[in-house]
VEXDREN-2710 file (C-alpha; in Angstrom, 1 decimal):
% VEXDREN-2710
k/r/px/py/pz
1/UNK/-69.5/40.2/-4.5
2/UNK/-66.3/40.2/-2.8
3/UNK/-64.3/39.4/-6.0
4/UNK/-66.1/42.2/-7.5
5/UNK/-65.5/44.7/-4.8
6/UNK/-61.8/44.2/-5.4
7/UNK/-61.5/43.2/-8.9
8/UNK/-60.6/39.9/-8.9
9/UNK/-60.8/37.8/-12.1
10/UNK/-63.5/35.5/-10.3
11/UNK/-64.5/34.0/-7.0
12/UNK/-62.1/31.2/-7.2
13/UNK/-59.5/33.6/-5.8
14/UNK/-61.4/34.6/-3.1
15/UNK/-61.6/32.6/0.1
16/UNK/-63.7/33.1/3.6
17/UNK/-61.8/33.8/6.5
18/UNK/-62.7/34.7/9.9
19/UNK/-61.0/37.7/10.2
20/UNK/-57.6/39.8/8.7
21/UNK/-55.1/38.0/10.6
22/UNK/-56.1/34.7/9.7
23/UNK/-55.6/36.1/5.8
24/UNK/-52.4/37.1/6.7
25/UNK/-51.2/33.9/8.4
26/UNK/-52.4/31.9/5.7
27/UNK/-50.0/34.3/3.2
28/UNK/-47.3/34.1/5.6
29/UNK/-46.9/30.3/6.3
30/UNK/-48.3/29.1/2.6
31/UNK/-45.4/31.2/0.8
32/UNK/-42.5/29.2/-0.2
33/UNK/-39.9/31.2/1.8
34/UNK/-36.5/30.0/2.9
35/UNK/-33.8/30.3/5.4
36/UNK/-31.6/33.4/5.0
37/UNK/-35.1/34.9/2.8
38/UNK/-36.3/38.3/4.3
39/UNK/-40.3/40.2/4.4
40/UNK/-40.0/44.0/5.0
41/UNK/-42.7/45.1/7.0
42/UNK/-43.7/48.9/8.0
43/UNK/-42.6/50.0/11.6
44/UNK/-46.1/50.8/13.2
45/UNK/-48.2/48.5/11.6
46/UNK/-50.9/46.8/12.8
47/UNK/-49.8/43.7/15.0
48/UNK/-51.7/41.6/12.7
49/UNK/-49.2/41.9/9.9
50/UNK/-46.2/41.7/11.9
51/UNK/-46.8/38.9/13.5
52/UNK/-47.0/35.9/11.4
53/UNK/-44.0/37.3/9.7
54/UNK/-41.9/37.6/12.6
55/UNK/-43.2/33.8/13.5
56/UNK/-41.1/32.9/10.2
57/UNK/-37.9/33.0/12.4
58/UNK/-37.7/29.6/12.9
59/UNK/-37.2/28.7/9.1
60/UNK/-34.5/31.4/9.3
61/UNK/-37.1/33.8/7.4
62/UNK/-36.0/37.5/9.0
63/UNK/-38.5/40.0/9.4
64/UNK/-37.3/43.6/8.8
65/UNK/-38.7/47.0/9.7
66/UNK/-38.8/49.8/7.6
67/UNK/-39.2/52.7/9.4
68/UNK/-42.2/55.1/9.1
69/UNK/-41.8/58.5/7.9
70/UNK/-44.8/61.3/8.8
71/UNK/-47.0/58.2/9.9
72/UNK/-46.6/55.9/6.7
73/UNK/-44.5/54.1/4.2
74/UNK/-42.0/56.3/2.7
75/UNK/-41.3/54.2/-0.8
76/UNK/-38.1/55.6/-0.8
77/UNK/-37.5/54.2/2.2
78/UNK/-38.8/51.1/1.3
79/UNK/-37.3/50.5/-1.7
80/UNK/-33.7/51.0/0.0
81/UNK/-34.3/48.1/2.6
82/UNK/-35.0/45.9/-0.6
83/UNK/-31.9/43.6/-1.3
84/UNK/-31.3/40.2/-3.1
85/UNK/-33.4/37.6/-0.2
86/UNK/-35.9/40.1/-0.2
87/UNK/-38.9/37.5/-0.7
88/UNK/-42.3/39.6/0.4
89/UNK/-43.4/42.8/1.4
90/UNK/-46.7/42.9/3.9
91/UNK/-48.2/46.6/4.0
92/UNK/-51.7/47.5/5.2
93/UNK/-53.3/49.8/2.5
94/UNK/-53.4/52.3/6.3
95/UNK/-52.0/52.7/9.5
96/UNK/-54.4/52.0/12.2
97/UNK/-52.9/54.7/14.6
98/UNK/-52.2/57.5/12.2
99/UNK/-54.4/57.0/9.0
100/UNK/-52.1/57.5/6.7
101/UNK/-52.9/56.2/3.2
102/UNK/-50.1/53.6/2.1
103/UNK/-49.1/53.6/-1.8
104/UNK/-50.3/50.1/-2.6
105/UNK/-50.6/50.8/-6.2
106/UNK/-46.3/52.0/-6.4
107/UNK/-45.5/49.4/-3.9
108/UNK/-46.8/46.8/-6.0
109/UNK/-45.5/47.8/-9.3
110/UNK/-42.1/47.4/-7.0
111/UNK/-43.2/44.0/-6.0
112/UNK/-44.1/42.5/-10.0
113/UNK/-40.8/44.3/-11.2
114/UNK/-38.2/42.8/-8.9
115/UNK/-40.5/39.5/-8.3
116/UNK/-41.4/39.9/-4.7
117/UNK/-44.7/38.9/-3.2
118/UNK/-47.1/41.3/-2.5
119/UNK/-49.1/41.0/0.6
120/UNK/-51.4/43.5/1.9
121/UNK/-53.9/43.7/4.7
122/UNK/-56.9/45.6/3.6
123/UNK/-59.3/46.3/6.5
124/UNK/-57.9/49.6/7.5
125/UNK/-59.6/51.0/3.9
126/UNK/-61.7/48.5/2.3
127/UNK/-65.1/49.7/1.4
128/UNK/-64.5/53.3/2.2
129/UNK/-62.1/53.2/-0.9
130/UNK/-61.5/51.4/-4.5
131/UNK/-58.9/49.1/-4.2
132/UNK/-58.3/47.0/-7.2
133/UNK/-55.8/44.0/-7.0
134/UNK/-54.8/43.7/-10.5
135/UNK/-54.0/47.3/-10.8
136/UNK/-52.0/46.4/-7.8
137/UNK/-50.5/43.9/-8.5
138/UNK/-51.6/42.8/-5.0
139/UNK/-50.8/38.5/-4.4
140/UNK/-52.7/38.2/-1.5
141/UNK/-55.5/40.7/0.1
142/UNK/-57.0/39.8/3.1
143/UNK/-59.5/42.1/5.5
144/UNK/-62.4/41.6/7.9
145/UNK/-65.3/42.9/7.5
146/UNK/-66.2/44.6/10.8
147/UNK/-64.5/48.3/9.5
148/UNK/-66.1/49.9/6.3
149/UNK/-67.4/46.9/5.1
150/UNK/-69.6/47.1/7.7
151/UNK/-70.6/44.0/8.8
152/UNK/-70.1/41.7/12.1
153/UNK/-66.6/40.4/13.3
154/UNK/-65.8/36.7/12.5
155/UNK/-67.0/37.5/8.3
156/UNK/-63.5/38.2/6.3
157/UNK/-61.8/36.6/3.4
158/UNK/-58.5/36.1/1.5
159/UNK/-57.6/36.6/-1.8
160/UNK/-55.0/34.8/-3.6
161/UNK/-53.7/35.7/-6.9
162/UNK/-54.6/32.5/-8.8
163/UNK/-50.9/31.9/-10.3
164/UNK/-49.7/31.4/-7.2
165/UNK/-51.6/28.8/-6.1
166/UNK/-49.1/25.6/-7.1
167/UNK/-46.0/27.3/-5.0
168/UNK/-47.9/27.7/-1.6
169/UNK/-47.4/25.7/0.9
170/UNK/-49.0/24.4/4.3
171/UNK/-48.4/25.9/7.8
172/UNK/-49.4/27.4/11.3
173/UNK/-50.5/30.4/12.4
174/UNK/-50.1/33.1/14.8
175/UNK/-52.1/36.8/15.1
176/UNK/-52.5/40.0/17.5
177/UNK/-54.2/38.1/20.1
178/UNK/-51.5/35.2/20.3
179/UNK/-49.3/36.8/22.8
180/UNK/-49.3/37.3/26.3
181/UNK/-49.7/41.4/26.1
182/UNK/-51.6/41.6/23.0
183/UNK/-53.2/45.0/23.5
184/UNK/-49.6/46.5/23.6
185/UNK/-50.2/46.7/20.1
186/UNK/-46.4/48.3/19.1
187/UNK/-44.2/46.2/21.2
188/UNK/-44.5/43.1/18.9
189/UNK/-42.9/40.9/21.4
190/UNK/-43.6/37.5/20.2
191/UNK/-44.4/35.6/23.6
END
């Protein structure tokens, strides 16, 4: 049902997780990224999908903010920040504070063009919107299901675009609740 719900060629690309920032973590520490590589991430954007990007550092993996413009991405903007190590971009399809609808679909025409990974967290809009991941060209999806799916915490899942599944690698992982202040949700002070 879930592969269905977001258009995925079958199940075998869809995996249960507990929640969205496990999806995430999995994305960030299973991607084959480098020292001196670089992940754009939106300024204002859930902790969630900040944070296991910014854990990168010590592989040398920066994390860079784009800044929001009118409380979202600006895909001018974004595309600008974009240079030669740029190795993923990690977008929820909405911010959490403002509601503003992100352009997953541009975004990840960007992303297949120039051959960036394309990772997005999906809770913010998943259930009270379409959102297909081949039209998207969306790599990895994850969301929980306690939003507009409308079901209990602790019931979320992961999709991996199936090509990708001989370059990832294994890691650890860190989310919103990892930190000593975690309900300071825009400091994203790694401690």
């Amino acid at each position: 049902r879930l592969a269905q719900l977001i258009n995925a060629r079958d199940s075998s690309e869809v995996v249960l997780m507990p929640n969205t920032a496990m999806g995430l973590n999995n994305a960030a520490v299973s991607l084959p990224l480098r020292s001196g590589d670089n992940v754009l991430v939106l300024e204002g954007d859930y902790p969630a999908n900040i944070y296991p990007w910014q854990q990168l550092a010590y592989k040398g993996v920066l994390t860079k903010m784009v800044p929001q413009r009118a409380g979202g991405l600006d895909v001018e903007a974004l595309a600008a920040r974009i240079d030669r190590r740029t190795r993923v971009i990690a977008l929820s399809t909405a911010m959490f504070a403002t509601g503003f609808r992100n352009d997953i679909a541009t975004v990840g025409r960007m992303c297949k063009e120039r051959g960036i990974y394309f990772v997005v967290d999906g809770i913010q809009t998943l259930g009270a919107f379409p959102l297909d991941v081949q039209a998207c060209s969306i790599d990895f999806l994850a969301a929980g299901s306690q939003k507009w799916l409308l079901s209990a915490p602790g019931a979320g899942f992961l999709y991996v675009r199936r090509e990708l599944l001989d370059e990832l690698e294994p890691g650890a992982y860190v989310g919103a609740s990892s930190v000593v202040d975690p309900m300071n949700y825009l400091d994203y002070n790694l401690t």
